[in-house]
C-alpha positions as CSV (number, residue, x, y, z in Angstrom):
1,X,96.1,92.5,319.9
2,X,97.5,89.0,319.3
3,X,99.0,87.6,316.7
4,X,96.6,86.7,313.5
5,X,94.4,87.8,310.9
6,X,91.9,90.5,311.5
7,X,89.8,92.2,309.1
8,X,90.1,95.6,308.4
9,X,87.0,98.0,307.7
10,X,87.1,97.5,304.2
11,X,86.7,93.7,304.6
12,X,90.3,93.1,303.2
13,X,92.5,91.3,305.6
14,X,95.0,92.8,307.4
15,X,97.8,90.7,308.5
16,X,98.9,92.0,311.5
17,X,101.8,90.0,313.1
18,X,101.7,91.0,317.4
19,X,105.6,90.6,317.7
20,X,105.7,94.1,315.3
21,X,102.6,96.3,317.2
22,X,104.5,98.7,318.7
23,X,107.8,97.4,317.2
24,X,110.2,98.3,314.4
25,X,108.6,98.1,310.6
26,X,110.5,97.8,307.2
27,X,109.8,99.7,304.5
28,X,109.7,99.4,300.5
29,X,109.1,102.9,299.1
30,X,108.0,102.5,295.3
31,X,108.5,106.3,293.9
32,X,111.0,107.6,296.4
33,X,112.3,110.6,295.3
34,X,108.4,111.9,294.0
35,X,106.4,114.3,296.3
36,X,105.1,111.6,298.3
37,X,108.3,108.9,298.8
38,X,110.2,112.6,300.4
39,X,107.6,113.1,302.6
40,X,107.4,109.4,304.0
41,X,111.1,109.5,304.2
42,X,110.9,112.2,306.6
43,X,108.7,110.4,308.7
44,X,110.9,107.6,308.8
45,X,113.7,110.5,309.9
46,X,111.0,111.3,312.4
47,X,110.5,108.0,314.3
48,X,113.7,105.8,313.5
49,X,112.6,104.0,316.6
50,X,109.6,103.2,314.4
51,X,110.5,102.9,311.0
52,X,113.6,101.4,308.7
53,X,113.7,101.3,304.6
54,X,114.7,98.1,303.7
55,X,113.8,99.1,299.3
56,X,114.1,102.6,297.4
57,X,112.8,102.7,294.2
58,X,112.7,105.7,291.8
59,X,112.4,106.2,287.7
60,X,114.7,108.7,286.6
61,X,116.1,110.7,289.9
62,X,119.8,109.0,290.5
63,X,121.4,111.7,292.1
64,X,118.6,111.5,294.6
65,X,118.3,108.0,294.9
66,X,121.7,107.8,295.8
67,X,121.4,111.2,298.4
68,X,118.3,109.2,300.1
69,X,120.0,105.1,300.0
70,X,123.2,106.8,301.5
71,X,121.1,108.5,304.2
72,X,118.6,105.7,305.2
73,X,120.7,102.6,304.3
74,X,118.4,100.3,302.5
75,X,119.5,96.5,301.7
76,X,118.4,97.1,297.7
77,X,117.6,100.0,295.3
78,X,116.3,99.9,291.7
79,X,116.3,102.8,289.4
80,X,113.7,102.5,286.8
81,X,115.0,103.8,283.7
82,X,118.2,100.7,282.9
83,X,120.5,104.0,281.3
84,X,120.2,105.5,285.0
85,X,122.4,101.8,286.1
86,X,125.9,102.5,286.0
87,X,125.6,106.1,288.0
88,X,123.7,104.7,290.5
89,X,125.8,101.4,290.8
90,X,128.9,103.8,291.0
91,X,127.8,106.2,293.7
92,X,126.7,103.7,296.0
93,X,129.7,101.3,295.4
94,X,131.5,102.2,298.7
95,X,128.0,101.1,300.4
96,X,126.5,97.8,301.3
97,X,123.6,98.4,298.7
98,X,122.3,95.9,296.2
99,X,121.3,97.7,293.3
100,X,119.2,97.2,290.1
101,X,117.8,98.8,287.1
102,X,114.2,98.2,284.9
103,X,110.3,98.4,285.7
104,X,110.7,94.5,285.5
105,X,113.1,94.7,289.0
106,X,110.4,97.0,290.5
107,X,107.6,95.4,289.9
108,X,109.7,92.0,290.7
109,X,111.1,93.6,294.3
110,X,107.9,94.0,295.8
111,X,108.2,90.2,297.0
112,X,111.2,90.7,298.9
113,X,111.6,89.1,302.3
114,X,111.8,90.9,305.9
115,X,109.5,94.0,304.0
116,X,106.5,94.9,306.6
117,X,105.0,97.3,304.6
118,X,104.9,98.5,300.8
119,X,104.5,102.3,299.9
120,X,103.3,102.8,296.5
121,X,103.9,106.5,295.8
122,X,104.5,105.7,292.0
123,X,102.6,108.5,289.9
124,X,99.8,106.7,286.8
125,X,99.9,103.6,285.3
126,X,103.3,102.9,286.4
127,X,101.9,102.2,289.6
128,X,99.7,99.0,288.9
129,X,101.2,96.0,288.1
130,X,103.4,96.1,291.3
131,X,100.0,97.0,293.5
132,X,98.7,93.7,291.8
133,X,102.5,92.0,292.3
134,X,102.3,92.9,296.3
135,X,99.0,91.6,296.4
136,X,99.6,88.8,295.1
137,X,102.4,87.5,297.5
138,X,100.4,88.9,300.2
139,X,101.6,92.2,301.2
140,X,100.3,94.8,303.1
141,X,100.2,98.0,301.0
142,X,100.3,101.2,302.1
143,X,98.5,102.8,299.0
144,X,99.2,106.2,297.2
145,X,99.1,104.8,293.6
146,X,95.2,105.3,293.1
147,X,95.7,104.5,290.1
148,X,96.0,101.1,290.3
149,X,92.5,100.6,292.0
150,X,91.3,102.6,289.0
151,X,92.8,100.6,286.1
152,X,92.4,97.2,287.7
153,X,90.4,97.5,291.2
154,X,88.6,94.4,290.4
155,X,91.1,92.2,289.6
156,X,93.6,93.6,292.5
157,X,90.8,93.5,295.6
158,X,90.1,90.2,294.5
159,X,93.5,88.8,294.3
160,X,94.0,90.8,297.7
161,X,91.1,88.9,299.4
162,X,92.6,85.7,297.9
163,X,96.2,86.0,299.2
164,X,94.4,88.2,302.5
165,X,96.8,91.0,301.8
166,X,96.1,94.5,303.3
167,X,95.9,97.5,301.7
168,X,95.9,100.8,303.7
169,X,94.9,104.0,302.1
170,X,97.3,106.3,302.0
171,X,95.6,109.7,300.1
172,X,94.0,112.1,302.1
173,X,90.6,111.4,301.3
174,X,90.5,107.7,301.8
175,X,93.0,107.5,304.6
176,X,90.0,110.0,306.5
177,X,87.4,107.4,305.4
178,X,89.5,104.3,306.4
179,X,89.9,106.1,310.2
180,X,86.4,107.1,310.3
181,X,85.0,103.5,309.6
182,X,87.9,101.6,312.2
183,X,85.7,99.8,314.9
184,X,82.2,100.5,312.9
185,X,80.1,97.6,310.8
186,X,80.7,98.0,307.1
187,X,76.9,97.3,306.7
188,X,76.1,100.5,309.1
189,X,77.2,102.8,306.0
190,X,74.7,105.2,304.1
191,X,77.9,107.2,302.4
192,X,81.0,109.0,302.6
193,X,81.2,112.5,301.3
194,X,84.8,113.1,299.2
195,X,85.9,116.3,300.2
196,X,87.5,118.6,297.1
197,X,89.7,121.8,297.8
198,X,88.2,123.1,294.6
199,X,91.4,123.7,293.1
200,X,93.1,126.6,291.3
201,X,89.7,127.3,289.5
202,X,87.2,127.1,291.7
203,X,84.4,129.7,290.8
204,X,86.5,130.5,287.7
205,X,84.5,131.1,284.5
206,X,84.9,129.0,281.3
207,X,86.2,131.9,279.3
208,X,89.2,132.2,282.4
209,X,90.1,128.6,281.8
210,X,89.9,128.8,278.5
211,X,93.0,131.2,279.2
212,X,94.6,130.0,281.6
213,X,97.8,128.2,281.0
214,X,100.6,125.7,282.8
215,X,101.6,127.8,285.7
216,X,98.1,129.3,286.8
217,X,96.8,125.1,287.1
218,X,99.6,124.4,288.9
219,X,98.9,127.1,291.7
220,X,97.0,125.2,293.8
221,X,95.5,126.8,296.9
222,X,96.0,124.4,299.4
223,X,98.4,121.2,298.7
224,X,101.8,120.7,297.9
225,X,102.4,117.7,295.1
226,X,103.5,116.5,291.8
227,X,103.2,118.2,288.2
228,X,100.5,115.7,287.3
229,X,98.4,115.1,290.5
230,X,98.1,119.3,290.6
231,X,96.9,119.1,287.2
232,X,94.3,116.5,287.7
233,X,93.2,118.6,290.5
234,X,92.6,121.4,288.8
235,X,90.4,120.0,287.0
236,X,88.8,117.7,289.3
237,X,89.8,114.2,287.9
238,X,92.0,113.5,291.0
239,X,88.6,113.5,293.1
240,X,87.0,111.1,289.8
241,X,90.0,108.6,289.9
242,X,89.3,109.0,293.9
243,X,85.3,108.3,293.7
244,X,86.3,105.1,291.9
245,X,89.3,104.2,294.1
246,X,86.7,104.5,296.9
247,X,84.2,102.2,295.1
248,X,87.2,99.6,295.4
249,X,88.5,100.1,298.5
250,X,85.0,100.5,300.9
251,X,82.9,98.5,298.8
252,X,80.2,101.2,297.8
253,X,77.8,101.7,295.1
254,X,78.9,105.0,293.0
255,X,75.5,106.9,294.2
256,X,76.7,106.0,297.8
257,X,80.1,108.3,297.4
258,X,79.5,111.8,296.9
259,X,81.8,114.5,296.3
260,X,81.7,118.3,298.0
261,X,84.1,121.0,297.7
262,X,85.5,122.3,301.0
263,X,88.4,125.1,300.0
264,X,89.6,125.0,303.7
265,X,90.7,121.5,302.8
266,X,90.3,120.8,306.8
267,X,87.9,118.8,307.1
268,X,89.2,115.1,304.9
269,X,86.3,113.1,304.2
270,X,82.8,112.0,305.9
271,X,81.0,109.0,306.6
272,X,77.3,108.8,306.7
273,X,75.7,106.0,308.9
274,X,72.4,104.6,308.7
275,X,71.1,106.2,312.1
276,X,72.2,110.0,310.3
277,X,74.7,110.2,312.0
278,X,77.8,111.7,310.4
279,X,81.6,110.7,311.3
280,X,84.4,113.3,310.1
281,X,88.1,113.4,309.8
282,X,90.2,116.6,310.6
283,X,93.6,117.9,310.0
284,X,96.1,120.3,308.7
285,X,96.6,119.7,304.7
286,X,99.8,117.6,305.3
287,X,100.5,114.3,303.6
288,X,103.0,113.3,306.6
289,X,99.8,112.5,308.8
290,X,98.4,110.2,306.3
291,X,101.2,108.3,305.9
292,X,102.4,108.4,309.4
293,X,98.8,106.7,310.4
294,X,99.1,103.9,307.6
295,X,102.7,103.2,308.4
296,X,101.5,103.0,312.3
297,X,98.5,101.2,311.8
298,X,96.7,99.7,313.8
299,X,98.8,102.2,316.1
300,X,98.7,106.0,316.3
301,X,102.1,107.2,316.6
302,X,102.8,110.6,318.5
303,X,104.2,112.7,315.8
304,X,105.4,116.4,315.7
305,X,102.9,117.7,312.9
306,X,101.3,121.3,313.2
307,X,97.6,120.4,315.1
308,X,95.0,122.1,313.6
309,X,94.3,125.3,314.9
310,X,90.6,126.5,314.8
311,X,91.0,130.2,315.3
312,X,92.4,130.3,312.1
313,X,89.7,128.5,310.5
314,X,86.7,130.3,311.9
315,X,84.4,129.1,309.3
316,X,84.4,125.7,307.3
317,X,82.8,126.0,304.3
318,X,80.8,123.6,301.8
319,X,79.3,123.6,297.9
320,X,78.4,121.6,295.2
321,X,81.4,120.7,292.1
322,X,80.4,122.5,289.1
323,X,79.7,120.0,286.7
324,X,79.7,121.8,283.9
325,X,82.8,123.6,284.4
326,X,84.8,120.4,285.6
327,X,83.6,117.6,283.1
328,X,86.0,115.3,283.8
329,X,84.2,114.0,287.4
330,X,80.9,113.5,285.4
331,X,83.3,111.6,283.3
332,X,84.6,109.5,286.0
333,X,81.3,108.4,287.6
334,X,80.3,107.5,284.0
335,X,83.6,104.9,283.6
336,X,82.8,103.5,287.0
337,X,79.1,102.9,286.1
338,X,80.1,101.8,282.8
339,X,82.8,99.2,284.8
340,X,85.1,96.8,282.4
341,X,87.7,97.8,281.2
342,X,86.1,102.0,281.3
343,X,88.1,103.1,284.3
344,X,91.6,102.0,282.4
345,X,90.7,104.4,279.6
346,X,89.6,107.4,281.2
347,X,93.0,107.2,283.3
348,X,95.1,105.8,280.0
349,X,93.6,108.6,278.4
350,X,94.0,111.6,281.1
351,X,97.7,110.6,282.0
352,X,98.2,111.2,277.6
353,X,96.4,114.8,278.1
354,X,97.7,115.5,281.2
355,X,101.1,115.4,279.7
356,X,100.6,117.1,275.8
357,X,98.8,120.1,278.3
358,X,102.1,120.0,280.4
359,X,104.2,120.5,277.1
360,X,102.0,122.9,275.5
361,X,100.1,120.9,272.8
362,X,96.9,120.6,274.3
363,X,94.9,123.4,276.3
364,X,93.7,123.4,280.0
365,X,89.9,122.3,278.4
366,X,91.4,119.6,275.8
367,X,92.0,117.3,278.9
368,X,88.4,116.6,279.4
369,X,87.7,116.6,275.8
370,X,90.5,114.4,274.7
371,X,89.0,111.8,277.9
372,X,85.8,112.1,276.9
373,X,86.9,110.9,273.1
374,X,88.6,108.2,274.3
375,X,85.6,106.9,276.1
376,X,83.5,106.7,273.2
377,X,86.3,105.1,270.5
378,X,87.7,102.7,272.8
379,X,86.1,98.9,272.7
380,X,84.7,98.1,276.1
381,X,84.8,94.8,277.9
382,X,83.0,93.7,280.8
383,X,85.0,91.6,282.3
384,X,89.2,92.4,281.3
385,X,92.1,90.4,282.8
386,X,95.9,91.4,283.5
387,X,96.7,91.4,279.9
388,X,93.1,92.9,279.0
389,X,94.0,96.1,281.3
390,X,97.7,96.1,280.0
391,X,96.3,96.2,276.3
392,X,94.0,98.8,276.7
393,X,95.9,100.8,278.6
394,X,98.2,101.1,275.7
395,X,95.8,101.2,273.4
396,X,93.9,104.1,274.6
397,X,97.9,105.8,274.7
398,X,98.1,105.5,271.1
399,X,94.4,106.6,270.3
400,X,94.7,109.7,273.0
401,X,97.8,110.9,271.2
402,X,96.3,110.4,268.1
403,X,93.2,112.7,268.7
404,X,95.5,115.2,270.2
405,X,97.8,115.2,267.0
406,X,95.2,115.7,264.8
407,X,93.1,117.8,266.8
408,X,90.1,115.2,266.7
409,X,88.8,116.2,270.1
410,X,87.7,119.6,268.6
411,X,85.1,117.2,266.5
């Protein structure tokens, strides 16, 4: 391919130089120490021929920051929390390491020089402004941060399309859309099926999880990741924030993306064309090949990852999301029909229960009830800026805890 634009499947522009196909790509990895940032890491281990990290980036984990800059050498870190600064300044003072401290610096490193690529693996909210920040100076993005499409997609894809930054797909789900629709016409697509492991609770009864407590969400059946992303899989937000993330990122109305639980969590997504025919990604639940393909892109790189075998999946399995018992996807098509500012306070507001159900104030079924609340109090606007997003983002905050303090979302 030669040097130059070329537009991606999405319609975004990816800027794909010809002197790096093939070549050597640096790396900024937002949220290095999380789930995600660990396992992209090891595929830079993998394929140092490939792959160097130029930026690190983590909140709170210094010892681990400084185990991973050591390793992999970058030119900069930035620890998140400013009280983290002197530990991290003085463990990597024999090294050749620029480092800095505050959510201001990573938002701000983003638009450093000689980066080819941008991993956002930074978990909620935290995650948007430097998705917007990349954008804007005309990065590609490799993006695990759905949450920034859902607070703000309209504002980022059309500051992406502006600058012609690329944004690759990094989750599961949309990564298997993204490879299913390389090489076909945007216009040929019917929709894309969402596949959903089903979680801890599939074909649980209400009265189990109205029991069930912190360690039986977190036991999910198929996937290993953070505290909160478990969580929101259990109770099927992670596949709402990802029907709206979709919307964004393929340019689909919300009755074009459908969601069906598959509990062998083999087959990634679908994509439905307009002749009926169906297109399907396949793999073993690893996060590794994900990455690997948007790091690589437009290049599949030869990696050492367990192949999927099929004896041990002799049957793949499908069913509808119960609804009823998993309110908060309802919830989520609702905020993406609703559009505005709707989005940034279901996920403002989920991110609040999330974490009062992770420290024991608020049970498993609070979550949806405390999002659900939110939706109805907060003001909504059609048509929010930066600031707009910013604003109600923390205004929902306040009004989530709120309702959780004083038990409102019993009401």
């Amino acid at each position: 391919m030669e040097s130059g634009d070329t537009r991606g499947p999405t319609g975004l522009y990816f800027i794909l130089n010809g002197s790096k196909r093939g070549l050597r790509k640096q790396l900024t990895i937002l949220g290095s120490t999380g789930s995600i940032g660990k396992q992209a890491l090891e595929v830079v281990r993998n394929h140092p021929e490939r792959f160097g990290v130029e930026v690190l980036t983590a909140q709170n984990s210094c010892d681990k920051l400084i185990e991973q800059a050591i390793e992999f050498q970058p030119n900069a870190v930035v620890i998140g929390n400013p009280d983290c600064y002197p530990r991290l300044r003085d463990g990597l003072s024999k090294h050749p390491i620029k480092v800095f401290a505050g959510e201001d610096a990573i938002s701000q490193i983003v638009d450093m020089e000689g980066v080819d690529i941008i991993l956002n693996a930074l978990v909620g909210y935290a995650g948007m402004i430097p998705t917007y920040t990349a954008v804007s100076a005309g990065k590609i993005v490799a993006l695990a941060n759905k949450e920034s499409l859902v607070i703000a997609g309209e504002l980022i894809i059309a500051e992406a399309l502006k600058t012609q930054a690329g944004i690759i797909p990094v989750d599961s789900e949309h990564s298997a859309v993204f490879q299913c629709l390389v090489g076909e016409d945007s216009k040929s697509v019917e929709k894309i099926y969402l596949t959903a492991s089903g979680g801890p609770f599939r074909g649980k009864s209400r009265s189990m999880l109205e029991q069930s407590g912190i360690q039986d969400a977190l036991n999910h059946p198929n996937w290993s990741m953070g505290d909160k992303i478990t969580i929101d899989s259990a109770t099927m937000m992670n596949k709402g924030l990802e029907v709206i993330e979709a919307h964004w990122l393929f340019g689909l109305a919300p009755e074009q993306i459908d969601v069906i639980v598959h509990p062998q969590s083999v087959i990634h997504s679908m994509v439905q064309f307009t002749d009926g025919s169906i297109k399907a990604q396949l793999g073993v639940p690893d996060m590794r090949l994900p990455i690997l393909y948007a790091f690589g892109f437009p290049d599949r790189i030869p990696a050492d990852i367990p192949r999927l075998d099929f004896s041990i999946y002799p049957n793949l399995t499908f069913e509808q999301p119960d609804y009823e018992l998993f309110p908060n996807l309802p919830l989520a098509y609702q905020a993406l029909k609703a559009a505005g500012n709707a989005p940034c306070v279901l996920n403002a507001a989920n991110e609040v229960a999330v974490h009062a159900f992770l420290n024991k104030r608020l049970p498993f079924l609070g979550i949806a009830a405390v999002v659900e609340k939110c939706l109805e109090l907060i003001p909504h606007m059609l048509k929010p800026g930066l600031k707009d997003y910013i604003s109600t983002h923390h205004q929902t905050t306040e009004k989530a805890n709120q309702i959780i303090s004083e038990q409102l979302w019993k009401s």
